[in-house]
Structure formats: C-alpha cells, structure tokens
C-alpha positions in Angstrom: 15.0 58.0 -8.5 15.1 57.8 -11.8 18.2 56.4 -14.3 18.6 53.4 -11.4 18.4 50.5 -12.8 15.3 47.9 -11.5 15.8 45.3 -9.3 14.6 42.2 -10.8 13.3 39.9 -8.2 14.9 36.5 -7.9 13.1 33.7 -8.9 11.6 30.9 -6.6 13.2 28.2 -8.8 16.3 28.2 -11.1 17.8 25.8 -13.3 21.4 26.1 -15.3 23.3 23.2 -16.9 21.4 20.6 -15.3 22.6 17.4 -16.7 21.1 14.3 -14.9 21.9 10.5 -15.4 20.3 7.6 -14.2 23.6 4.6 -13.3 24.2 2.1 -15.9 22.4 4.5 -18.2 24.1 5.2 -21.9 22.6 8.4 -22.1 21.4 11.5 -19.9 18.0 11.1 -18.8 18.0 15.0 -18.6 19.6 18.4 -19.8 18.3 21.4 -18.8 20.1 24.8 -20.0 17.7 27.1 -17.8 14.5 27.0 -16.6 13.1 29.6 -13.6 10.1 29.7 -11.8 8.6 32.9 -10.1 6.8 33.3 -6.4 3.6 32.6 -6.8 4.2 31.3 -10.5 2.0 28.3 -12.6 3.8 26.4 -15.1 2.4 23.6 -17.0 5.3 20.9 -18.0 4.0 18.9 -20.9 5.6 16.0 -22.0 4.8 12.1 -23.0 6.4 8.9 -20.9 9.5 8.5 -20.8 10.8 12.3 -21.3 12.2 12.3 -17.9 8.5 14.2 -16.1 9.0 12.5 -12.6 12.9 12.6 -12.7 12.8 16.6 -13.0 10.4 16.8 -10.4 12.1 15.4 -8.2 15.1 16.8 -8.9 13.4 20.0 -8.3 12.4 18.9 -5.0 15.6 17.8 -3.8 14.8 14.4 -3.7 17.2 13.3 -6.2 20.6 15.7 -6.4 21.7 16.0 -10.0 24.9 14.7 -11.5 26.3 18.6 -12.9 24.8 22.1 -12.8 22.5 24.1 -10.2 18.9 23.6 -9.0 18.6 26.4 -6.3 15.5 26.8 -4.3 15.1 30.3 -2.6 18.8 30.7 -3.5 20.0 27.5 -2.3 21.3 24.9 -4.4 20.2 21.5 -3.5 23.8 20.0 -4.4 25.4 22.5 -1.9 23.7 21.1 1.2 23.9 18.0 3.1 21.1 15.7 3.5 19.6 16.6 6.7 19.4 20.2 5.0 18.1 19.2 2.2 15.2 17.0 3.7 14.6 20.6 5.9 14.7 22.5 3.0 11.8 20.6 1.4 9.6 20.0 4.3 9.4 23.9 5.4 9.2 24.8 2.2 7.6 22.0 -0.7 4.4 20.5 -1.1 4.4 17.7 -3.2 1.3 15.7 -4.8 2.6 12.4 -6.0 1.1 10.4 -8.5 0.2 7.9 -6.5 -0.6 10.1 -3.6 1.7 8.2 -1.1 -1.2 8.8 1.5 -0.7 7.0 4.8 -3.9 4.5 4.6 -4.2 4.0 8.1 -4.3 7.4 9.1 -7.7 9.7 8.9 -8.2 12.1 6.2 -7.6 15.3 8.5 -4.3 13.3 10.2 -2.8 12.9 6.6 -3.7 16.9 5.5 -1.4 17.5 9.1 1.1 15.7 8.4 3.9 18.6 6.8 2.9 20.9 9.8 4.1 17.8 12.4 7.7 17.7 10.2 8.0 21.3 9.9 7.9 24.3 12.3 7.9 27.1 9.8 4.6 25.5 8.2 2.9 25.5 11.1 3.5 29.0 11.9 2.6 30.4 8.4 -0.7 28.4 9.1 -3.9 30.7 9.1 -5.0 29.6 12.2 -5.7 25.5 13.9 -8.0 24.8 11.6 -6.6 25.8 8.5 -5.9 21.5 7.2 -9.8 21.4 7.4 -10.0 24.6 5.5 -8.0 23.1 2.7 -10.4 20.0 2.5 -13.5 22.0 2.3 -11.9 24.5 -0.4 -11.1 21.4 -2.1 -14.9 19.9 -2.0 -14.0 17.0 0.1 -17.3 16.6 1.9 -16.9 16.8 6.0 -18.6 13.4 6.8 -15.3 11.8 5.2 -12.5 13.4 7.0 -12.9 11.4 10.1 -12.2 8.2 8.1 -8.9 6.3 7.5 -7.6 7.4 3.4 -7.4 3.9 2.4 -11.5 4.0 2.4 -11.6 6.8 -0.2 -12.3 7.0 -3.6 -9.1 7.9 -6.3 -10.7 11.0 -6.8 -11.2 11.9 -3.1 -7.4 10.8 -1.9 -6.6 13.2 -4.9 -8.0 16.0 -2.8 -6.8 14.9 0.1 -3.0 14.5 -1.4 -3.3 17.9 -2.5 -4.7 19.1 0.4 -1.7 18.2 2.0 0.9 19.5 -0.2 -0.9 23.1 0.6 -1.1 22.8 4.0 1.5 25.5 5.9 1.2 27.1 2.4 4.7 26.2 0.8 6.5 28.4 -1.5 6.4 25.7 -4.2 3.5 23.1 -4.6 4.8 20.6 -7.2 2.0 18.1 -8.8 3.0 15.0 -10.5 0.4 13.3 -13.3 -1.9 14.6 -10.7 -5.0 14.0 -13.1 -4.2 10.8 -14.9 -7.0 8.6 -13.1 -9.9 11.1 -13.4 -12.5 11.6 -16.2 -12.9 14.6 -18.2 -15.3 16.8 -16.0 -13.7 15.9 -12.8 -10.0 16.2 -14.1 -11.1 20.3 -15.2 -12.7 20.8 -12.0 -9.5 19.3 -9.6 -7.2 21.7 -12.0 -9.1 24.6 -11.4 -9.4 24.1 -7.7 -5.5 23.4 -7.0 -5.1 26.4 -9.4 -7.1 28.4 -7.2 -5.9 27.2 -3.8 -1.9 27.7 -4.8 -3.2 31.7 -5.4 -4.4 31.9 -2.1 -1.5 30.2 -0.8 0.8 31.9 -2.4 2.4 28.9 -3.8 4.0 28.7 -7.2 2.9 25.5 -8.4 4.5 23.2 -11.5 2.4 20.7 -12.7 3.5 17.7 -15.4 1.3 15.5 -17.6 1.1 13.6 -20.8 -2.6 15.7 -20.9 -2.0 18.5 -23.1 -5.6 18.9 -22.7 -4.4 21.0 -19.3 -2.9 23.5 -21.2 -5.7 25.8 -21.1 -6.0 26.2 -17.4 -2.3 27.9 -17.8 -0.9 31.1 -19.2 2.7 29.2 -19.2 3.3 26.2 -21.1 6.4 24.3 -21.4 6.4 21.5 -23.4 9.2 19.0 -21.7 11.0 17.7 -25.0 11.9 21.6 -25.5 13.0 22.4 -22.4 15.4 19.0 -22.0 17.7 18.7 -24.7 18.0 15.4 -23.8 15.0 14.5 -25.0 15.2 16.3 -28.1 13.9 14.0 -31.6 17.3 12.5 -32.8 18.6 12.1 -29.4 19.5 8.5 -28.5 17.7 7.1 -25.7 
C-alpha cells in the first residue's frame, strides 16, 4: 500500500556508545559511537597493533562485556544477560576463527570441525545434513586423506582451514575472523580470503574480519578502517 512507510530490517549487529577500558588502564582502549552489521553482511575492520582489533572482537562476541553502552546481537544486548546466556548466545549463534586457531591438538581434524554442533542444539539442526563438517573441509580445499589425523600434525595453513571450518559449521549468523591471514604468503592468504568469503554466502553468515593487511581490502565492498571507527584511537588521543 502505498504512503506506508518501509520497514527497515534490523541489523545482525549494533553498536552505540560503546566505551571499553582495560583495569589499571589511563585511558579507554575503545569508543565506539555506532557501528551495525547486516544478515549476511562482510565487513573488513582495518586497523594496525594496538588500535584495540582483538578487544572489539571480542567484545562483539560476548566474550568480554563492555564497561558503558550496547552491543546487541539479534536484539540482545550482551550486558543484559547473565553468563550462562551469554555463553548460549555465542555458541548457537557465533563462529569464531582465532588468531591462533585455539584448535584442540589431540582431537582429529573432522572431531575439531564438530565441535560447535556438540555445544549447541540449534547448530546442529540448521546443519544441511550429517555430513555437512566434512562438507565445510572439502569446500575449504583441505584434502580428505588429512581429516582422520590429530590438528596438531597439520600445517599453519591447513589448521587455518580447519579453524574456519569450524567457525562455519551449524552455519552461525555471524562468523567473526581475527588476523586470520597473518601467517600465510601472498597467494595463499588471497585464496583463504576468497574461500571464507564464499563459504559465509552460502552459510548465510555475516562475517567481520580484522587485520593490519590492508592488502584485504579488495576482497570487500565495506571497509572500515579501525582508527575511524574508535574514537579512542583517534591521532592525538593519549594511549
């Protein structure tokens, strides 16, 4: 009907007034005025050491609770809920690739890729079928004959599939990638990109990625670079 106004649809991710200090700190480590993410979204956060990359991640995440404002996921604000809610929150509904992977070394490749689904009931039901871990690995051009063996016998490059391999599995409304890239070489690096880029779309997972590697930029239509975003880390700011 026409002279109704449009529904906008709510975003996966919002940010207002996020101020975050680390204890015994002089100054914030972040302030945010707004930031939003959309379903299905890719962001590229730019930003060089120190400009607070990991801490808004996981602040995002709900692994760290800021000290003022909102960081709602699907409408919830991570602040508002308890911990047992928050740590149900992020399994049914985060991937997360860590910079350091944080794979389990002693389990096999495939046992890792399971993992969220054994944490989280609502991943395992938006699974496309049993097999669907497997699916992610060979998507990912980890080659079969390795997913049989125990993580801590891969190369950094193949436990980088493998990490994100997991953070897909269940397909999770928001995949968030940490310096995923910063121990590969040029050719490999463009490849991995492209492939998690690819794998969030047929997921359906938004995806926010941070680097130092503004090299990255290209395999993004939205940039953010992290010094603009958080005043905080504005030039002239004390650190």
């Amino acid at each position: 009907m026409s002279g109704l106004p449009t529904l906008q649809p709510s975003p996966l991710l919002s940010l207002r007034d996020l101020r975050h200090r680390w204890p015994g700190a002089a100054v914030d480590t972040l302030d945010v005025p707004a930031f939003e993410l959309a379903a299905g979204e890719a962001v590229f956060l730019r930003g060089p050491s120190g400009c607070g990359k990991s801490t808004l991640l996981s602040l995002m995440a709900g692994v760290l609770v800021a000290d003022a404002g909102t960081v709602a996921l699907l409408g919830q604000d991570w602040r508002a809920l308890s911990g047992a809610r928050r740590d149900r929150l992020r399994a049914d509904h985060v991937g997360y690739i860590f910079q350091q992977f944080n794979l389990l070394p002693y389990l096999s490749v495939i046992d890792n890729v399971r993992l969220p689904l054994r944490f989280s009931a609502r991943r395992r039901a938006r699974c496309a079928g049993a097999d669907e871990p497997a699916q992610w690995l060979a998507r990912l051009g980890l080659d079969e004959a390795l997913w049989r063996r125990p993580a801590a016998q891969l190369s950094v490059g193949q436990q980088q599939r493998v990490a994100c391999a997991r953070a897909l599995a269940g397909r999770p409304e928001l995949v968030i990638a940490d310096e995923p890239t910063s121990a590969l070489d040029e050719g490999t690096r463009d490849r991995f990109v492209d492939a998690l880029l690819a794998s969030c779309r047929e997921a359906g997972s938004a995806l926010v990625l941070v680097s130092h590697d503004a090299r990255l930029a290209g395999h993004f239509a939205r940039q953010i670079d992290l010094p603009a975003l958080n005043r905080a880390a504005a030039p002239g700011v004390s650190r």
